[in-house]
VOPAGU-2260 file (C-alpha; in pm, 1 decimal, decimal comma):
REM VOPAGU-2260
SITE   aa  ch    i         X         Y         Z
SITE  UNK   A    0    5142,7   12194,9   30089,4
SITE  UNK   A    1    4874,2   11958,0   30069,4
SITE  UNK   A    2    4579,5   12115,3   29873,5
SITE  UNK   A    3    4219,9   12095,5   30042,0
SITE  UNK   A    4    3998,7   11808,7   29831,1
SITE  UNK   A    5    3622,5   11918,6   29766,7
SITE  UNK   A    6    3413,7   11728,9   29600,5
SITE  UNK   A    7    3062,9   11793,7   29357,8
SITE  UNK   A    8    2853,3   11617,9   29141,7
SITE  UNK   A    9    2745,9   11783,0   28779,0
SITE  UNK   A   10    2933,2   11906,3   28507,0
SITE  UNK   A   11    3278,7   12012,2   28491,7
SITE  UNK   A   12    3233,0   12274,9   28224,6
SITE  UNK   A   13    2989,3   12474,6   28482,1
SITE  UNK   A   14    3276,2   12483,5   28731,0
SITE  UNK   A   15    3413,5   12787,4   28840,5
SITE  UNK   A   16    3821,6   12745,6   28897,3
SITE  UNK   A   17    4169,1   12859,7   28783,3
SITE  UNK   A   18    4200,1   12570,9   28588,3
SITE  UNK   A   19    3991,4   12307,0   28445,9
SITE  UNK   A   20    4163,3   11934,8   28396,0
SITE  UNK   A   21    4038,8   11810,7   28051,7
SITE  UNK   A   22    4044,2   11374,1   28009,4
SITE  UNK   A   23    4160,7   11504,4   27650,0
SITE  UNK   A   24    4288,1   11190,8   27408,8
SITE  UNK   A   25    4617,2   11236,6   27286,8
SITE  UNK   A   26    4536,0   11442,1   26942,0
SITE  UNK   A   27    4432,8   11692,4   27191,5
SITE  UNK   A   28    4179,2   11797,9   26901,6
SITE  UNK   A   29    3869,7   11727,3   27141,6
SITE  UNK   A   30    3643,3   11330,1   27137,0
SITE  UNK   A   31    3356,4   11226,7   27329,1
SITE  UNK   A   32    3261,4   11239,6   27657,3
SITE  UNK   A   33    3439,8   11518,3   27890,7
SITE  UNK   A   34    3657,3   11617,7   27627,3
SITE  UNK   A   35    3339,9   11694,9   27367,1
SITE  UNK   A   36    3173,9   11888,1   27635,8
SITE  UNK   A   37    3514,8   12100,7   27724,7
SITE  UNK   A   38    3554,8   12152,7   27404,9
SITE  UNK   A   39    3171,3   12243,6   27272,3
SITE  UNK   A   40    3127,6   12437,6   27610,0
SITE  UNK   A   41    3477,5   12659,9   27618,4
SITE  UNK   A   42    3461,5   12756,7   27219,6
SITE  UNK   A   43    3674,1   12752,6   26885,3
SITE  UNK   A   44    3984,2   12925,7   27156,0
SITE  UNK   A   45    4098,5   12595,5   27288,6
SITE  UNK   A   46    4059,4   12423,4   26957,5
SITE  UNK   A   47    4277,9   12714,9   26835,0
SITE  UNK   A   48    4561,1   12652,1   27064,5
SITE  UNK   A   49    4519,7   12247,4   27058,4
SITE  UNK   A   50    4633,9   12289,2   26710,6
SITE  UNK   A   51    4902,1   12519,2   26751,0
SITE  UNK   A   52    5050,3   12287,5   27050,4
SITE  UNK   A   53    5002,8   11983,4   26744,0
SITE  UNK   A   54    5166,4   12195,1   26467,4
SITE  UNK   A   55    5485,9   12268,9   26698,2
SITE  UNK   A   56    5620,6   12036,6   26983,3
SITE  UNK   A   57    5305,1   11805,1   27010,2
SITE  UNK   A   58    5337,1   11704,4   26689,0
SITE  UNK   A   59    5273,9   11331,6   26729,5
SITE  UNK   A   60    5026,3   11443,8   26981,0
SITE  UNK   A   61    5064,1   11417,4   27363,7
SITE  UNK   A   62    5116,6   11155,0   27567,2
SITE  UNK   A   63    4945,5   10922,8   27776,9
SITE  UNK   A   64    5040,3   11076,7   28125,4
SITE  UNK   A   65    5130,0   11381,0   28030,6
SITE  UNK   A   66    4956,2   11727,2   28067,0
SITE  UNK   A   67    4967,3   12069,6   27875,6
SITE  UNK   A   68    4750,0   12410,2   27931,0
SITE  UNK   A   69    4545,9   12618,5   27651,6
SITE  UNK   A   70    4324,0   12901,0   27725,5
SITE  UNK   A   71    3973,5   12768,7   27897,5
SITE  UNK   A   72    3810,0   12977,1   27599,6
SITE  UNK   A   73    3445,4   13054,6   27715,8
SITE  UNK   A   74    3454,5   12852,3   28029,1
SITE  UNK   A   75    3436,0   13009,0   28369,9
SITE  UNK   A   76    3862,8   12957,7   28445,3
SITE  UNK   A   77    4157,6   13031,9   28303,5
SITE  UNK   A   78    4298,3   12760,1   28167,1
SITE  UNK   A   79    4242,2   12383,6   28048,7
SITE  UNK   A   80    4509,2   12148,2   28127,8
SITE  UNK   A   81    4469,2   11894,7   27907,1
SITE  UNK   A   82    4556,9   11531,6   28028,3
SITE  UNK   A   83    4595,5   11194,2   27862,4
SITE  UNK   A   84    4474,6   10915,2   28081,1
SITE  UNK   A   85    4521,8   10530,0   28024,3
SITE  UNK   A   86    4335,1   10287,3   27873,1
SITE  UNK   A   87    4254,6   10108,7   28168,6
SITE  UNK   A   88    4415,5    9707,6   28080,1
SITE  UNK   A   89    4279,6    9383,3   28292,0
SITE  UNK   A   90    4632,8    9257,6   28243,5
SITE  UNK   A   91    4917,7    9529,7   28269,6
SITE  UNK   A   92    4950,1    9764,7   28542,6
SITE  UNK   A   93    4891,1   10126,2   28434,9
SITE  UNK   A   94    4800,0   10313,6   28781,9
SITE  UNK   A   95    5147,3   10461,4   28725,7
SITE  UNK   A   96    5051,1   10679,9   28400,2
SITE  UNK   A   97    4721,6   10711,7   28585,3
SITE  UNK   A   98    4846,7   10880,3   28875,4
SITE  UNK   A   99    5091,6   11121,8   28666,4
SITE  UNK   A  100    4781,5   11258,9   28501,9
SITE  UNK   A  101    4738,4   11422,7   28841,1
SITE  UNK   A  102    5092,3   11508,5   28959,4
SITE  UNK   A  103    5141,6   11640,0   28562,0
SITE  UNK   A  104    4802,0   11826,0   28563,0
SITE  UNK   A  105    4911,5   11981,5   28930,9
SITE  UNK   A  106    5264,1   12035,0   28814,4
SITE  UNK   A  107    5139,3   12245,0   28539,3
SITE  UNK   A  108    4882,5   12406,6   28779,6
SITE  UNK   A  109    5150,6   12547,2   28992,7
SITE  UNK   A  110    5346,1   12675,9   28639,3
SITE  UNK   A  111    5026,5   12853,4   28555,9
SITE  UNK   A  112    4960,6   12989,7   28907,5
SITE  UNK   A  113    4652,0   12837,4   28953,9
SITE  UNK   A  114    4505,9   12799,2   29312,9
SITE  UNK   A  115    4223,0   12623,3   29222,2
SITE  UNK   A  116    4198,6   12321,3   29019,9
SITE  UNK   A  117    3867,2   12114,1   28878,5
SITE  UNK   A  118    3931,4   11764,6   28756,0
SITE  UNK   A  119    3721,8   11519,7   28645,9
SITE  UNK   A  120    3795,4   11104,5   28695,4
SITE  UNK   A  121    4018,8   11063,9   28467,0
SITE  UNK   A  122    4006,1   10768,5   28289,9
SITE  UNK   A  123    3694,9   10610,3   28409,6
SITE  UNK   A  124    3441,8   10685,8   28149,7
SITE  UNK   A  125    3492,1   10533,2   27793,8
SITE  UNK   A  126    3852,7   10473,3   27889,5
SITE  UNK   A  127    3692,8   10174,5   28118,5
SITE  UNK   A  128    3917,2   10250,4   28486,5
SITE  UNK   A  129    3696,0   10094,1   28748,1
SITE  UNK   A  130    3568,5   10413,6   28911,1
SITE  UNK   A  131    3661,7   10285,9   29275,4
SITE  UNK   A  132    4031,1   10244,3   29170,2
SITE  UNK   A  133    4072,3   10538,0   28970,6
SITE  UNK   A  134    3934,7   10724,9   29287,4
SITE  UNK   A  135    4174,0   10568,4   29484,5
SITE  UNK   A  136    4438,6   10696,4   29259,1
SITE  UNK   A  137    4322,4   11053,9   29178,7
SITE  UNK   A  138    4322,7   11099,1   29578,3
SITE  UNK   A  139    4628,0   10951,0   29696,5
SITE  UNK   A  140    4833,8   11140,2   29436,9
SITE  UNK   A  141    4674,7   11475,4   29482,2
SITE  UNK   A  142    4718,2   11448,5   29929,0
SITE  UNK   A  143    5107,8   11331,0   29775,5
SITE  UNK   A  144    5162,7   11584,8   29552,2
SITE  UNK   A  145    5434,3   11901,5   29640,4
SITE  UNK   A  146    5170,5   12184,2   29503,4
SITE  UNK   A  147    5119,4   12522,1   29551,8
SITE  UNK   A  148    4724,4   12427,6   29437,7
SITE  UNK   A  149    4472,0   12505,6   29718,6
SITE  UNK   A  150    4198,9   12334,9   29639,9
SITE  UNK   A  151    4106,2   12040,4   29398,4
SITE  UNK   A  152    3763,7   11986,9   29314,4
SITE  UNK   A  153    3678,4   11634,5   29199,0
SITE  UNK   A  154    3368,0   11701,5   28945,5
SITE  UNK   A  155    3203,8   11370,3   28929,3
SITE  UNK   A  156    2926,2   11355,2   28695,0
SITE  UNK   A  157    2688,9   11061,2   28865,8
SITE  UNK   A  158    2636,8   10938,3   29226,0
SITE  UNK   A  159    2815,3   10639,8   29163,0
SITE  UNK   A  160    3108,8   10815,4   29093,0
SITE  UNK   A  161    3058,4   11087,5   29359,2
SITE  UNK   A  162    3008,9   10813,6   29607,4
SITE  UNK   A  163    3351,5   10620,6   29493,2
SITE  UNK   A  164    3545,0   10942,2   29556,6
SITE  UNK   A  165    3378,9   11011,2   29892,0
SITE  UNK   A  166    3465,3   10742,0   30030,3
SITE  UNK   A  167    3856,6   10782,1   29949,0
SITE  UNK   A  168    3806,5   11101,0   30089,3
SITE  UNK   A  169    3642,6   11018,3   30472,4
């Protein structure tokens, strides 16, 4: 099943779903940008668990294209799937791992049982992905992916970005 694609513009840690996607880094021990604000917003829990998942079979941390789930702490869902996007490279094709952010993040959606899924752009803030590409990818792999997810919500958090996802999505 194809899962319906909303769209809004604001912050993702005000969003109201099953599961919220986090652009975490790979220490999974929380950064800057949409990772800091998960992390500040939903509370010492996910920390908590980050480590755990670090101490046990995340050890070297998790990888770039890859997705795991922690409790969403004090955040209005149930989980965070964390998900390590790509540095985005003028001179090596990495849409690949970009796109398996998505189809990982979904995959472990469906494991959870979550029917509703926020995600922000991966990989387009400090991680450089030209907005208009990395909405490109984010939508053709979510109408491609085999989910049981109902809805994804695409939280972008400026016009510019709302506006590059729109217009994937007409």
């Amino acid at each position: 099943m194809t899962p319906t694609i909303t769209l809004a513009k604001g912050d993702i840690t005000r969003e109201s779903a099953d599961a919220i996607v986090n652009a975490a880094n790979s220490s999974l021990l929380g950064g800057g940008g949409v990772d800091g604000a998960i992390h500040r917003r939903g509370g010492p829990a996910i920390l908590e668990e980050c480590r755990k998942l670090r101490a046990s079979q995340y050890g070297k941390g998790l990888s770039t294209g890859r997705a795991v789930a922690t409790t969403a702490g004090d955040l209005d869902a149930r989980f965070v799937i964390h998900t390590v996007g790509p540095v985005w490279s003028a001179t090596e094709d990495r849409s690949e791992l970009l796109a398996s952010c998505y189809r990982e993040s979904l995959r472990v959606a469906d494991e959870l049982g979550a029917r509703t899924v926020a995600f922000p752009a991966v990989s387009t803030g400090i991680y450089g992905w030209p907005i208009d590409d990395g909405a490109r990818i984010a939508v053709e792999t979510v109408r491609a992916a085999d989910t049981a997810v109902e809805e994804v919500r695409f939280v972008l958090f400026d016009e510019r970005a709302y506006e590059a996802f729109a217009a994937q999505t007409r």
